[in-house]
C-alpha positions, -999 to 999 in steps of 0.1 A, spaced: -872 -368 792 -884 -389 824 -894 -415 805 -867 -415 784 -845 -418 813 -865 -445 826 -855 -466 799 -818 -455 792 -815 -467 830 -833 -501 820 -812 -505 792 -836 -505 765 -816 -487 742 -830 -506 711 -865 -490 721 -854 -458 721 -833 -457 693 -859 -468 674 -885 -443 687 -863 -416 679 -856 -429 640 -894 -414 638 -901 -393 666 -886 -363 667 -894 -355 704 -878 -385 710 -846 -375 693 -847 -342 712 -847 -361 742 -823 -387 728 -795 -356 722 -804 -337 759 -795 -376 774 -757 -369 758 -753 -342 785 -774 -361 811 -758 -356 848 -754 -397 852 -723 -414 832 -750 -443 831 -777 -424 814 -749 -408 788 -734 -440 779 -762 -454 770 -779 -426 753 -747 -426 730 -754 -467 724 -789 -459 714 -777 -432 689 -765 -461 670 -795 -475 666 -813 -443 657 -794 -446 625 -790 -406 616 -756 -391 608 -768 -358 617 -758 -369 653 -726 -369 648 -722 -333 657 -737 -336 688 -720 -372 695 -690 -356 690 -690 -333 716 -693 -360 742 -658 -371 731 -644 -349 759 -664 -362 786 -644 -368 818 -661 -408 824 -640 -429 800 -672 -457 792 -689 -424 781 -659 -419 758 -660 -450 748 -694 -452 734 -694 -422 718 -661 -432 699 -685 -463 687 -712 -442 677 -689 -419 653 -673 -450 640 -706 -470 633 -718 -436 611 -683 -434 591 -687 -396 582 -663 -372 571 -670 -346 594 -661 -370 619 -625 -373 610 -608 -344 631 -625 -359 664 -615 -399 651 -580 -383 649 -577 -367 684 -592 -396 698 -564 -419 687 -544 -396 716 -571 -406 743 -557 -423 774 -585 -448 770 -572 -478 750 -613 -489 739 -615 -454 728 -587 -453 708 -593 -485 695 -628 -474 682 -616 -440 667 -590 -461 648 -618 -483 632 -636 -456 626 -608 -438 603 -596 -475 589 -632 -474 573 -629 -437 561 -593 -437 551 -581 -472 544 -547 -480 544 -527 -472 576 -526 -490 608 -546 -457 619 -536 -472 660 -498 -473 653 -496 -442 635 -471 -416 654 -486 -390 676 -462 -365 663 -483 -373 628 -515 -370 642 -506 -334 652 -492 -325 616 -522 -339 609 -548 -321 632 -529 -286 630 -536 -290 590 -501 -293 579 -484 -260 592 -462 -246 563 -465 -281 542 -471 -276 504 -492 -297 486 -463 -321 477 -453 -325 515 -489 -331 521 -491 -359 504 -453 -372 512 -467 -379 548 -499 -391 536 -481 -421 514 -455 -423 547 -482 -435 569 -489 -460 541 -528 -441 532 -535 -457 501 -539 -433 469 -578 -434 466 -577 -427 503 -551 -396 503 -576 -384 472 -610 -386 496 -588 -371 523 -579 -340 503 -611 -334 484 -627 -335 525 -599 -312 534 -608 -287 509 -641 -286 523 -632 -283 559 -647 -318 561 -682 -307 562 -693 -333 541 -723 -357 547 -726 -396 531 -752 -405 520 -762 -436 545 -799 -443 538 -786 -486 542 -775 -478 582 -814 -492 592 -808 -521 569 -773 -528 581 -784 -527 616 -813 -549 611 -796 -570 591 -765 -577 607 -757 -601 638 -735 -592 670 -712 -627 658 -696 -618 625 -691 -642 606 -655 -654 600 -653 -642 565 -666 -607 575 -644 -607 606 -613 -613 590 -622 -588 565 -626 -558 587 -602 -566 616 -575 -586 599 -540 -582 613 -517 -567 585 -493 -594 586 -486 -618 556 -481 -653 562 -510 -663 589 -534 -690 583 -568 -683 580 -575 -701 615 -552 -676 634 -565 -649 616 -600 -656 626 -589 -658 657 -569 -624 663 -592 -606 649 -615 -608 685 -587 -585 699 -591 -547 689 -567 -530 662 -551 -516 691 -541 -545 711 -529 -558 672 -505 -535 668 -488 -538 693 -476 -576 691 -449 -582 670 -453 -593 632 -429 -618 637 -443 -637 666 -474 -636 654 -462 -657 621 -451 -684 649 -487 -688 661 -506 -718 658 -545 -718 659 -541 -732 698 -515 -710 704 -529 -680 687 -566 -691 711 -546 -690 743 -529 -658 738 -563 -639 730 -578 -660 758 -551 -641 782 -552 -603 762 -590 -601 768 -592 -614 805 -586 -586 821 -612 -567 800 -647 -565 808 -659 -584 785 -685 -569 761 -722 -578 760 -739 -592 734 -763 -571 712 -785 -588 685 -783 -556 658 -755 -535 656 -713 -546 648 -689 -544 675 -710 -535 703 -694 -529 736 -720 -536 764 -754 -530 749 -780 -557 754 -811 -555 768 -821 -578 796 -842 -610 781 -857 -635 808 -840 -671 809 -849 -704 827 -839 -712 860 -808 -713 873 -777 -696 888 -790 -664 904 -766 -633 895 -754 -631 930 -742 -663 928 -722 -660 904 -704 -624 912 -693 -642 948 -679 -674 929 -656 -648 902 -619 -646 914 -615 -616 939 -589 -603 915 -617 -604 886 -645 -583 912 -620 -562 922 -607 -554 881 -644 -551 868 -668 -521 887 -701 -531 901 -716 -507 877 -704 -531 848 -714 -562 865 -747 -551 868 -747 -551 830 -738 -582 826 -763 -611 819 -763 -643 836 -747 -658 802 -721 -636 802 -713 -638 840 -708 -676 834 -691 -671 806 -663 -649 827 -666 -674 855 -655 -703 835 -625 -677 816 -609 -674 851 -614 -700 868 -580 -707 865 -564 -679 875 -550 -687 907 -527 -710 888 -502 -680 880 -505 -653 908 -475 -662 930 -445 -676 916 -423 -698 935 -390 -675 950 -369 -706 934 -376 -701 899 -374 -660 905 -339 -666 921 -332 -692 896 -333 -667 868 -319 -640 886 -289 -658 884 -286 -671 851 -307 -641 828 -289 -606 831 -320 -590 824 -339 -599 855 -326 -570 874 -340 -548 852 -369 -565 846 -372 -566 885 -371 -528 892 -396 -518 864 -420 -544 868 -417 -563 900 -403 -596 908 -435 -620 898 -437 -601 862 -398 -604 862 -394 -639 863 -422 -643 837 -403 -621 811 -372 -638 819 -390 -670 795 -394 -648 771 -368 -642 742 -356 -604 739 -358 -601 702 -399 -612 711 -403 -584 738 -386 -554 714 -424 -548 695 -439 -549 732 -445 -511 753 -433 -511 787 -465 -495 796 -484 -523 782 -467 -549 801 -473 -530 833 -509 -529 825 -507 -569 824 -516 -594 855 -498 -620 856 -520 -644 842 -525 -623 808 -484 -619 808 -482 -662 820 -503 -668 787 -483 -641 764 -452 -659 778 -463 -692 764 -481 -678 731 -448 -666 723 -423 -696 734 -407 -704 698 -419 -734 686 
């Protein structure tokens, strides 16, 4: 376990998922890491469970699921949706109610895969219970009423029932998840990103599909259909330029699809040191992103989210003028002014009310003002 520790802390969780595809020591010290007393050594146990490539994990990977750190969360909602297994589907679907947005974002891949059909992140809560209390007092007929409802498709609603019957105890066969992690890039390609992140919303261009589909499910569904039909391709870059600022970004990882943070460290040439980097990010940017999660970073990625903000001072402080401005002539900046502040206000204020109906208030409070600034002009009708 030491040693296995040593190199969960060094990040070589390529090494020791592939130790553990033959080692079965290794695997027993893979699976005691899940319940390891650093969030650091957890996480990144549950990232090298990927690339061990067994579904039997699951069971153990899904017990982490309640863990109090949300990253740890987080990649253990990966790791269930990389495997796709059936048994997997009660813990996908109670996920979906985490407070985490990445982890709920993840366990709504992960059931997309299983059980096509639904926009598995927009589907009701009171649903999910019916759902994860096993249809209290429904008969078969009502069971399926609320499967169609939620839009499951009918070979989907048939997989889900024949699982059901068997308490979901049900393994698939995966004997291709070496091959598909050897096999596949980090960088999808368009075709393949379109395919398995493509908004549900006829009428976009190929461009601006590619291009949403770098935002997860979650973030998705929450847009409005029609705004996103008024997107251009420079439009459509902007606005997920903005969403995804305030996220830490995710590292790159040569082997495995939609990887959240999980390289290991590779030597470069000369250049900008680390430290300089982290001084020259915005202080809003340090302050957003822990230290733990910087250290992650590499130096490409660092530069990468220097050169995303470096014009974010641009929109921190509006002007009184335009804030009193609007005041005046929108009726809804008062309101706009007591739940979200006088900056956010007179940002909303541009935007047209029939474009902020589709739009949580809880999600616009969890916006800076440069990620609201470039919503505002993503959706400015054209």
């Amino acid at each position: 376990m030491p040693e296995t520790r040593r190199l969960l802390l060094e990040f070589n969780t390529d090494e020791i998922g592939l130790l553990a595809r033959t080692d079965p020591k290794e695997m027993k010290a893979l699976i005691r890491a899940f319940a390891d007393t650093s969030d650091v050594v957890r996480e990144r146990a549950l990232i090298a469970a990927i690339e061990a490539a067994d579904p039997a994990l699951v069971n153990e990977i899904a017990k982490v699921m309640e863990d109090d750190v949300a990253d740890v969360r987080i990649a253990a909602a990966q790791a269930l949706a990389f495997y796709h297994q059936p048994r997997t589907i009660p813990v996908l679907m109670k996920g979906l109610k985490d407070p985490n947005t990445w982890v709920r974002s993840h366990c709504a891949s992960g059931l997309s895969r299983l059980l096509n059909g639904p926009i598995w992140a927009r589907v009701s809560k009171d649903n999910i219970d019916t759902i994860l209390n096993n249809f209290p007092d429904m008969p078969d007929e009502g069971i399926n009423r609320l499967l169609v409802s939620i839009k499951m498709r009918p070979d989907a609603i048939d997989r889900f029932l024949r699982w059901r019957s068997s308490s979901f105890d049900v393994e698939i066969d995966r004997s291709a998840l070496v091959e598909e992690l050897e096999a596949t890039p980090i960088l999808l390609t368009e075709e393949r990103r379109i395919s398995e992140a493509k908004p549900e919303v006829p009428g976009l261009s190929k461009d601006v599909e590619s291009i949403l589909a770098e935002l997860p499910e979650e973030v998705i569904a929450t847009l409005p259909p029609e705004d996103l039909k008024r997107l251009t391709p420079k439009s459509a870059r902007e606005l997920v330029s903005k969403l995804k600022a305030p996220m830490p970004p995710p590292a790159k990882k040569k082997k495995t699809v939609k990887v959240r943070k999980v390289t290991t460290v590779k030597k470069r040439t000369p250049g900008p040191t680390r430290d300089d980097l982290i001084k020259k990010l915005p202080k809003e940017v340090r302050e957003s992103v822990s230290d733990e999660t910087l250290k992650t970073l590499s130096i490409e990625e660092l530069e990468a989210l220097l050169a995303s903000t470096s014009g974010s001072k641009a929109v921190e402080e509006p002007t009184k003028e335009p804030i009193a401005e609007a005041e005046a002539e929108d009726p809804r900046m008062a309101e706009f002014t007591r739940k979200f502040g006088k900056e956010k206000a007179a940002i909303l204020v541009s935007i047209p009310e029939v474009m902020l109906e589709g739009i949580p208030e809880e999600q616009i409070k969890e916006m800076d003002l440069e990620t609201l600034e470039g919503l505002a002009q993503a959706l400015e009708p054209r």
